[in-house]
C-alpha positions in Angstrom: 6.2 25.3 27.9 4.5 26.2 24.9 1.5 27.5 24.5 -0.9 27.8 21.4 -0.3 31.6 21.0 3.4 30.8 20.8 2.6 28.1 18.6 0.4 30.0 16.0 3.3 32.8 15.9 5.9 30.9 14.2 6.7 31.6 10.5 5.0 28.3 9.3 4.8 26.2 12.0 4.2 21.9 11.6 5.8 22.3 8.0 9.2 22.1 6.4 10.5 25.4 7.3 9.5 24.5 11.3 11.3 20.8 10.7 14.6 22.8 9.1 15.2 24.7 12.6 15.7 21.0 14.2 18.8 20.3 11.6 19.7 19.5 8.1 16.5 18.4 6.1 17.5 14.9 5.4 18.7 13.9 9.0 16.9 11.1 10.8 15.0 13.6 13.4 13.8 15.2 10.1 12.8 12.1 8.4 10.9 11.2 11.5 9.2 14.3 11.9 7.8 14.1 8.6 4.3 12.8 9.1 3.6 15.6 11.5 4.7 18.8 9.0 0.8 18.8 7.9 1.4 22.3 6.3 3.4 20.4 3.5 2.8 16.8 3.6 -0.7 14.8 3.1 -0.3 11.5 5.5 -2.9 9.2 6.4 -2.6 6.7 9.5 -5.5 4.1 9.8 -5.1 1.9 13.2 -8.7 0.1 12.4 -10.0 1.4 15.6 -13.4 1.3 15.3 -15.6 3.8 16.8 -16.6 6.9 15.1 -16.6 7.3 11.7 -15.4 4.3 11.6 -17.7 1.7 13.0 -17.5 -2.1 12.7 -20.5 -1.0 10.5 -20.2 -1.4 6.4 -21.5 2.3 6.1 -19.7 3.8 8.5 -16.3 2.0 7.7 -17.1 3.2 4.2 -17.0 6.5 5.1 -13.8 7.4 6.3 -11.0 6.2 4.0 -11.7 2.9 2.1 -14.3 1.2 -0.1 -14.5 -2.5 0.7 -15.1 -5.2 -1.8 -15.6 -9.2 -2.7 -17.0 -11.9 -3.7 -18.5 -14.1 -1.4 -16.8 -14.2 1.8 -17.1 -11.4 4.6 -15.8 -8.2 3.4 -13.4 -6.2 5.3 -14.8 -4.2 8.8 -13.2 -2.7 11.6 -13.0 -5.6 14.2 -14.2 -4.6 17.8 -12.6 -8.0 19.3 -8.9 -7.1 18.7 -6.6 -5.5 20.5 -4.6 -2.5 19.4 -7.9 -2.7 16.5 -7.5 -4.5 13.3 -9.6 -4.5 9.9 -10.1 -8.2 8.8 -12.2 -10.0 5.9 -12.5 -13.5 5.1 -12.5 -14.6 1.0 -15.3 -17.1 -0.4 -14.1 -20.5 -0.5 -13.3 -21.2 -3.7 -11.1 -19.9 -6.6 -12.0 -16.7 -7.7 -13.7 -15.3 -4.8 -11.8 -12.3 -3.8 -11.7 -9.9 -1.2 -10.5 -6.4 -2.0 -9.7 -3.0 0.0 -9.0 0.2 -1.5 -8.6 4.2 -1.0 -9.4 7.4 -3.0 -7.2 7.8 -6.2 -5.3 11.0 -4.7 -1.8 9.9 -4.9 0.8 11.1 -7.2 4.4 9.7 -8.4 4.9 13.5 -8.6 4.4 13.9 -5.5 6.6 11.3 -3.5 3.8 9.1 -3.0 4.4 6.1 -0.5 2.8 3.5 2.1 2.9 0.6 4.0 1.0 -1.6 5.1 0.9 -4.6 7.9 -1.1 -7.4 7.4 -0.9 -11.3 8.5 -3.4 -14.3 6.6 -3.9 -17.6 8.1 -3.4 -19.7 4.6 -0.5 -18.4 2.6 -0.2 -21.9 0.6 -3.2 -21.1 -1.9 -3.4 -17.8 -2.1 -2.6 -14.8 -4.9 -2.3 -11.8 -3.8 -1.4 -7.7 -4.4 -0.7 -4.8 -2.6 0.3 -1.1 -3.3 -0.5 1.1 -5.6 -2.7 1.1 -9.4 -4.2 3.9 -11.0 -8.3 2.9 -11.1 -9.0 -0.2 -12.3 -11.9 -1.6 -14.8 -13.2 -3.6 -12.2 -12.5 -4.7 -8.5 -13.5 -8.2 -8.2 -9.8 -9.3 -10.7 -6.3 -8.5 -10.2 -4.2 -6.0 -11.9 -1.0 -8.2 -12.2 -2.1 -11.9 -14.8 0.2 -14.1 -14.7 3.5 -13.4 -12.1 5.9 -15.7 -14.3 5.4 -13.7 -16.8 3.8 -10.6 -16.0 1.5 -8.5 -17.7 -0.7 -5.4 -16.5 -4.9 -6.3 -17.0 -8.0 -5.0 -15.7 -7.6 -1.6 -16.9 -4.7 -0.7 -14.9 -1.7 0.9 -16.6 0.5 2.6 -13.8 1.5 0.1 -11.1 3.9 -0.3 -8.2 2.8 -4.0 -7.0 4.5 -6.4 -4.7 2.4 -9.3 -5.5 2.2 -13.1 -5.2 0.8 -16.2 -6.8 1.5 -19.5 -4.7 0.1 -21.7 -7.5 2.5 -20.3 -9.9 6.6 -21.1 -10.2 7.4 -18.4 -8.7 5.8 -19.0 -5.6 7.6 -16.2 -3.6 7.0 -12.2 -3.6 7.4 -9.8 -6.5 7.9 -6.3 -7.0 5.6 -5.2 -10.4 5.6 -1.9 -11.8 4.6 -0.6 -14.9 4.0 2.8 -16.4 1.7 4.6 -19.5 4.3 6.3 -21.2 5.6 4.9 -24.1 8.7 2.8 -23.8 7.6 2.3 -19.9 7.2 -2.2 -19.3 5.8 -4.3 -17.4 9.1 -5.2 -15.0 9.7 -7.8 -12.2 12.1 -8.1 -9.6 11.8 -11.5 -7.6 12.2 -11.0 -3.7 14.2 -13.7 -2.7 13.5 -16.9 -1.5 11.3 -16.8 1.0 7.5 -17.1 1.6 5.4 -15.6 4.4 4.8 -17.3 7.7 1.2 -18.3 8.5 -0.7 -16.2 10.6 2.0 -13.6 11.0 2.1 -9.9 10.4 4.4 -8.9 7.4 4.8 -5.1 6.6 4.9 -3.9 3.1 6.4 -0.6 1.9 6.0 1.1 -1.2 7.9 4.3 -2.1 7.6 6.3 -5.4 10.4 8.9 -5.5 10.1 12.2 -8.4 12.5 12.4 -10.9 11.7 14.7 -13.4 8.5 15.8 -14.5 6.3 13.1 -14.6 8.4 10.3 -14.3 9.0 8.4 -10.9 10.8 5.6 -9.7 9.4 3.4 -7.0 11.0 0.8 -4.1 9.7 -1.6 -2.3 10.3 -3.5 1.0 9.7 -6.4 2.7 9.7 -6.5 6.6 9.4 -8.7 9.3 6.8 -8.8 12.2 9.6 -7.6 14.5 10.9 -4.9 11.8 13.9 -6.8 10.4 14.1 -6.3 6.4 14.0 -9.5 4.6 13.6 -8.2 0.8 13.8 -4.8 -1.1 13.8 -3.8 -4.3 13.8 -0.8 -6.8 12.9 0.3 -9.9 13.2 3.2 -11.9 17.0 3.5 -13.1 15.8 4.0 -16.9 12.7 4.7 -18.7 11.9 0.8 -19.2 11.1 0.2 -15.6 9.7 3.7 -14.6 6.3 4.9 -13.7 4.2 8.0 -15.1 4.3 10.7 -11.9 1.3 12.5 -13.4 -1.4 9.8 -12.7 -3.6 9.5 -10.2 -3.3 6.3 -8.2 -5.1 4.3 -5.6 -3.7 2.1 -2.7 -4.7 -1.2 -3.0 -5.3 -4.7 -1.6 -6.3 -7.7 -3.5 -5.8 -11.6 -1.8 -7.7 -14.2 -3.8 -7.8 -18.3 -2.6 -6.4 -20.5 -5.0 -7.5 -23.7 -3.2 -11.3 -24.9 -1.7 -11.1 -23.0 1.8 -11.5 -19.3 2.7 -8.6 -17.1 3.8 -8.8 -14.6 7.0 -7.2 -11.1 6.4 -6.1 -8.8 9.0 -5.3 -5.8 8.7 -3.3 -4.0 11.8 -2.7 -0.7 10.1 -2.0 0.7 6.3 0.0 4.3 6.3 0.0 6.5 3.3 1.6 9.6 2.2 2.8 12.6 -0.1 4.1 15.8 -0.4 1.5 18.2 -0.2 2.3 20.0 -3.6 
């Protein structure tokens, strides 16, 4: 068996070079070992827990990895009640009163950056909502996406990769919303199909941004089911018009605002995030 001397004696070990003695660099067991190749890869795993630094305390749920925000309502906690741990919020009860969750602008299109993200609400019939990732908004208590139809970037925000949703709008289905700062980058949707999410149950969303060339990325996103079948996907990025500037800074972020007189429960089983270390 190994031991930690053995371990600390490799050229490199727990990054790429370690992952390449396994097989070729884009086979599955490489893929999968991915997250663990810490020398080169930044990847952050939140299973809402609890405990820690990461108490069902404001403070201490502060600390670690996310800064929780709304209006009204009960802003998102670690929960101590559920099983496998969850983080979960609850929106004010009228229109406008959002609940928010967000992490540390760190992430670069330069860089690979992706997550994902699984999450369930018990009201998905007057709701708007987004999720991915925005460079830093002007303020947290509005959306970045106005108006799905016909989409335009607001709120300060000017490079997104969004899959978003408005259930008082036409399109009353998902989106995928990306937009860039560079000049000749737009505002570009791609409807996901047909369907809507299922009350109170879990829905993962994925959002990849892939390099390149310098400062320009393209991005994907994905749709899948509680029990990991993909329903939806779609990508952006095949010219400059639906690209995204790789050189900003962006956040991951959660917005779900209730359209209709009743609150909304959030929970959050886990959000994943990641990038290439340099």
């Amino acid at each position: 068996m190994p031991s930690a001397g053995t371990y600390g004696n490799i050229a490199q070990p727990s990054g790429f070079k370690h992952i390449d003695r396994f097989g070729p660099s884009e086979s599955m067991l490489a893929k999968f070992l991915y997250p663990f190749a810490w020398r080169d890869v930044t990847f952050v795993f939140d299973d809402f827990l609890g405990g820690g630094n990461q108490e069902p305390v404001a403070t201490d749920f502060l600390e670690a990895l996310w800064v929780a925000a709304g209006t009204n309502g009960t802003d998102f906690l670690a929960a101590t009640n559920a099983a496998g741990g969850i983080a979960r919020a609850t929106t004010g009860g009228t229109n406008g009163e959002e609940q928010t969750l967000r992490g540390a602008a760190v992430w670069l299109g330069d860089l690979n950056c992706g997550m994902e993200i699984r999450y369930k609400v018990d009201d998905i019939d007057g709701q708007q909502s987004e999720i991915g990732f925005t460079d830093p908004l002007s303020g947290y208590a509005a959306s970045a996406v106005n108006v799905i139809d016909t989409p335009t970037i607001t709120n300060g925000a000017t490079d997104v990769a969004l899959v978003a949703r408005d259930s008082g709008a036409t399109l009353t289905t998902q989106a995928f919303i990306t937009d860039g700062s560079t000049s000749n980058m737009n505002t570009t949707k791609t409807d996901l199909g047909t369907r809507t999410p299922t009350n109170a149950t879990y829905q993962v969303v994925r959002i990849q941004l892939a390099n390149a060339t310098a400062g320009i990325t393209s991005s994907s996103a994905y749709i899948i089911s509680e029990t990991g079948v993909l329903q939806e996907r779609a990508e952006h990025g095949g010219v400059l018009a639906s690209q995204i500037k790789g050189g900003v800074l962006i956040q991951p972020w959660f917005y779900m605002e209730p359209l209709a007189s009743s609150a909304i429960i959030i929970d959050i089983d886990y959000w994943a995030i990641w990038q290439d270390r340099s």
